[in-house]
N, C-alpha and C positions, 0 to 999 in steps of 0.2 A: 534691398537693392542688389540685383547681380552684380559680379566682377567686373562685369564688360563696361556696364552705365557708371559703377563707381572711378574704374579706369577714366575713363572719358572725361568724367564729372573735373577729378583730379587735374586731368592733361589736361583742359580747357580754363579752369580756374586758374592753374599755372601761367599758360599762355596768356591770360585777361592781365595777372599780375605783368606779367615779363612786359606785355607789349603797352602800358602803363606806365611803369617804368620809365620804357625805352622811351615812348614819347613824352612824359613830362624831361626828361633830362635833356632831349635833341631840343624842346623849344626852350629849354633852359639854358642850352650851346649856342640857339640862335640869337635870340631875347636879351638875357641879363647879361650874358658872359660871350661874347661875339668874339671870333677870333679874327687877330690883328698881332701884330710888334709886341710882346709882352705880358701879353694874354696870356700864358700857361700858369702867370704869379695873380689873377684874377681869384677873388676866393669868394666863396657862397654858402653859408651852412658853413665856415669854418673849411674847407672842402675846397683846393686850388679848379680851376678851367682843367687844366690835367687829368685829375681825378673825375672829373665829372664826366670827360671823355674818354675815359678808360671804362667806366660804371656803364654808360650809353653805350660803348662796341661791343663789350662782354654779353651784357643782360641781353641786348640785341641779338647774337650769334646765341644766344642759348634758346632764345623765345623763337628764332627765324628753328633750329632744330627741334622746338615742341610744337612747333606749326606745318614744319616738314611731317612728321608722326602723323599730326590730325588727320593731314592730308591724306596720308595714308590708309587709315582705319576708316577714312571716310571715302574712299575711293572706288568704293562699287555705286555707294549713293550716287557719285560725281559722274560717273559712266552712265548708269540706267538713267537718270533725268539728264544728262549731255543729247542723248542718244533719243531720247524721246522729245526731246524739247520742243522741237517743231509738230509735234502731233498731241497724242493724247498724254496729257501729264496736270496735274493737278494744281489751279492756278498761286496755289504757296509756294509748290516746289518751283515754278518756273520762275517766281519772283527770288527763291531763296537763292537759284542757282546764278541768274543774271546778277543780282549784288557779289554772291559768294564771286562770281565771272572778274567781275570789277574790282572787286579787294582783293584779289587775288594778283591781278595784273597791275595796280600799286604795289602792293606789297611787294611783286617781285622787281619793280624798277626801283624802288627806297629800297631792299636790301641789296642787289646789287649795285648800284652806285654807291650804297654807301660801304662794301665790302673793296670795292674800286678803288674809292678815296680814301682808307683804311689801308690796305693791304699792299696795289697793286701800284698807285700813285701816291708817295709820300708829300705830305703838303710843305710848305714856307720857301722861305728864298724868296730872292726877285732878280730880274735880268741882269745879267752881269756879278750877283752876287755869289755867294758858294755853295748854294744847293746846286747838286750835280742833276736834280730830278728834273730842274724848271724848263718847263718846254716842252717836257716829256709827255705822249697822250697814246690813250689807249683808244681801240676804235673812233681814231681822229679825234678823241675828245680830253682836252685836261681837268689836270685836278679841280679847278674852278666850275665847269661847265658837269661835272661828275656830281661834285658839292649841290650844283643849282637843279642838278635831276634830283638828288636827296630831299630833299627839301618838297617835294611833292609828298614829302612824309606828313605834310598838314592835311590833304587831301585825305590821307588814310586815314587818320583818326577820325573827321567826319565818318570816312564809309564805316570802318569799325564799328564805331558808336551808333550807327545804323543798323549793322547786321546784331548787335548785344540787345537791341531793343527789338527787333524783329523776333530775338530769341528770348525773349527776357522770359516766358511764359515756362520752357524748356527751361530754362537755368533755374526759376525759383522752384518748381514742382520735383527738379532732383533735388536742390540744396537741401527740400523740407522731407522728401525721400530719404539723403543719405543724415540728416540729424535724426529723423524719427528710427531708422537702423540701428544708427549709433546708441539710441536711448532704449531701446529694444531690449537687449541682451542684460545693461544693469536692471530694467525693471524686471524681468524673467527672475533674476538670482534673486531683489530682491523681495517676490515673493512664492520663492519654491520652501516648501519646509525644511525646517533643519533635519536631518534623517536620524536617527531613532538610534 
């Protein structure tokens, strides 16, 4: 296996983990551990609501950054079949690129709202009470209505889980690629003769 397919292999397997992760803990935020009054002493795994939202924005901003990269290395693919789409182009790639289209335009409305309702609009309070933020909205929109764009974050793991199974064929012929590499170099040494 070259550099470049092992690269990949790694940045994608990473990505699978991170964005796994991200969403078993977001319906873990929404589900078991809902936030409300007193919710941040909620605990799961031993593990406060807190924590569990700090693990969910971190691993988030890391996988949204190994997915910005994909994007990147995949970016002449993304042009040539963009740019041919409507003519001659091979009926995988137009399928692969309208999903890729689609998760792509989720994904960037669940990381930016949730980078929104993270960063830019601090959540709690209520009217009259003493968060200075409440009421506050960014492109007309508050932390509430930011949250409920988030949340389209269930929408992605469908497509996700669509595009990992469109590619599953890709994934397991490197997996078996970069283990039989791996296993390569110890069976070489061990049988080269002992030198003389």
């Amino acid at each position: 296996m070259n550099g470049k397919n092992r690269f990949n292999f790694w940045l994608d397997l990473s990505a699978l983990l991170g964005f796994i992760i991200t969403a078993l803990t977001g319906l873990l935020l929404w589900l078991v551990l809902p936030h409300g009054r007193g919710s941040d002493y909620l605990t799961f795994l031993s593990l406060t609501r807190s924590t569990w939202v700090d693990i969910h924005d971190w691993v988030g901003l890391g996988t949204l950054i190994i997915l910005g990269v994909h994007i990147v290395i995949h970016w002449k693919w993304i042009k040539v079949v963009g740019q041919r789409y409507f003519t001659k182009v091979a009926h995988q790639s137009r399928l692969n690129f309208s999903l890729n289209s689609l998760l792509f335009t989720v994904f960037f409305l669940v990381n930016l709202s949730g980078l929104v309702a993270w960063l830019i609009l601090p959540a709690g309070g209520f009217q009259g009470g003493r968060n200075p933020y409440y009421g506050v909205t960014w492109f007309g929109l508050d932390h509430h209505v930011w949250n409920d764009i988030h949340r389209t974050g269930v929408a992605m793991i469908s497509v996700a889980a669509l595009h990992i199974v469109l590619h599953w064929h890709w994934i397991m012929l490197t997996a078996k690629r970069y283990a039989a590499s791996m296993m390569m170099p110890a069976y070489k040494n061990s049988t080269r003769p002992e030198p003389v």
